[in-house]
N, C-alpha and C positions, 0 to 999 in steps of 0.2 A: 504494500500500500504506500501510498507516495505522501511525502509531507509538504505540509501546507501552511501558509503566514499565519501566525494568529490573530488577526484580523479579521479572517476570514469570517465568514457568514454562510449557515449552509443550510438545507432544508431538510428536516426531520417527516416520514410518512410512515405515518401510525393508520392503521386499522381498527373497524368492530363494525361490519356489515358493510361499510362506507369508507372511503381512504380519507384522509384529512392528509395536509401539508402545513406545518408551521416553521418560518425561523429559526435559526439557532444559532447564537452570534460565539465565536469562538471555541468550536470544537477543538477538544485536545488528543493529537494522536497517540496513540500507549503503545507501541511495539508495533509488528506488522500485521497484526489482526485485531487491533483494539482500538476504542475510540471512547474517549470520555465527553460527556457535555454534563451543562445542568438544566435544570428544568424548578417553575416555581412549583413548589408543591400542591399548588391550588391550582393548576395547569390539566384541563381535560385532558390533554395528550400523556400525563403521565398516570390517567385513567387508564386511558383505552392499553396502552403499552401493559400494563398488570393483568391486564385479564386477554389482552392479545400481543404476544412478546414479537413476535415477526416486524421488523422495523425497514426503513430504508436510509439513509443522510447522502444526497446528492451536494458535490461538491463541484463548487468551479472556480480554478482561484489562477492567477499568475504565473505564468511556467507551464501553461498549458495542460494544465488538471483539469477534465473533466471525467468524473466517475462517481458511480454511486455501489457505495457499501450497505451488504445488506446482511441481516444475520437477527438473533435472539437478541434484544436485550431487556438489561436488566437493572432493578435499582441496587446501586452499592455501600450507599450512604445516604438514611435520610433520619435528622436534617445534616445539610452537608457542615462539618464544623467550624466549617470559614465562612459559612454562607446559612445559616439555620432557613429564610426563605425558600431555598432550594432545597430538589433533591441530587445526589450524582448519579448520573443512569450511565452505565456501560456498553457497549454494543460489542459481543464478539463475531467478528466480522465472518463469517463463513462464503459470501461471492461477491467480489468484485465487478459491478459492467464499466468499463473503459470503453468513454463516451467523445474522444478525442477523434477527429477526421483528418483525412492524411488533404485535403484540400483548403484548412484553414488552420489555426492554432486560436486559444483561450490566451489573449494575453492578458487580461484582468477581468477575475472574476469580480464575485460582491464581496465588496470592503467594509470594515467600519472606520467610520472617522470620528474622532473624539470632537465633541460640541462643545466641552468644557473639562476640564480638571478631575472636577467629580466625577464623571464620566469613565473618563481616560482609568484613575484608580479604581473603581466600581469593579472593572473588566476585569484590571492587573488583577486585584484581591480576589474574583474567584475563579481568572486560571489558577494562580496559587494555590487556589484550596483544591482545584481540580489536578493538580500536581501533586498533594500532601496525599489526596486517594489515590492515585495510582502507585504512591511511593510504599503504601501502606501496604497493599499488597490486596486489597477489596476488590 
């Protein structure tokens, strides 16, 4: 699986009879088959993923990544301890679609841009915590 800015922005597809699509601002990649994000714990999506684990996170970011990971996931931590609004969901990636065309290249996916300071630390403080899970071994 290929690494990505943390900036990135990427889109989360949960199931339960219907697909849904939401955001996901700064997924963390965890080794070649893992992916951490968070999720607020009041978030129907992190409904629907408890009672239907099959997920997808489509990525498209600079350096000409486009793919989507798709596999079980699951929550690791909740609440997250850096983050008690959140929870940490895991995805262990079981297939890859490699959505790259030999006719064009992704030279910039979707970014986030810091609007303010607050902002900017918001993010940092819970990749970090999304860091401290994966370091933990969850």
């Amino acid at each position: 699986m290929p690494e990505w800015p943390d900036k990135t922005i990427a889109v989360l597809s949960t199931e339960n009879g219907e697909i849904h699509a939401i955001p996901i601002t700064a997924p963390l990649r965890v080794g070649d088959r893992r992916i951490l994000f968070r999720l607020k714990r009041c978030r129907e999506s992190l409904a629907r993923l408890r009672e239907h684990p099959k997920v997808a996170l489509t990525i498209f970011a600079k350096g000409n990544l486009a793919f989507t990971a798709r596999g079980p996931a699951r929550i690791v931590q909740e609440p997250m301890l850096g983050a008690p609004m959140f929870a940490a969901v895991a995805i262990d990636v079981e297939n890859i679609d490699d959505h790259r065309q030999r006719d064009f290249a992704v030279d910039s996916g979707v970014s986030l841009d810091w609007t303010n300071e607050r902002t900017q630390r918001f993010v940092q403080e819970h990749l970090n915590a999304l860091r401290d899970v994966a370091a933990s071994g969850e």
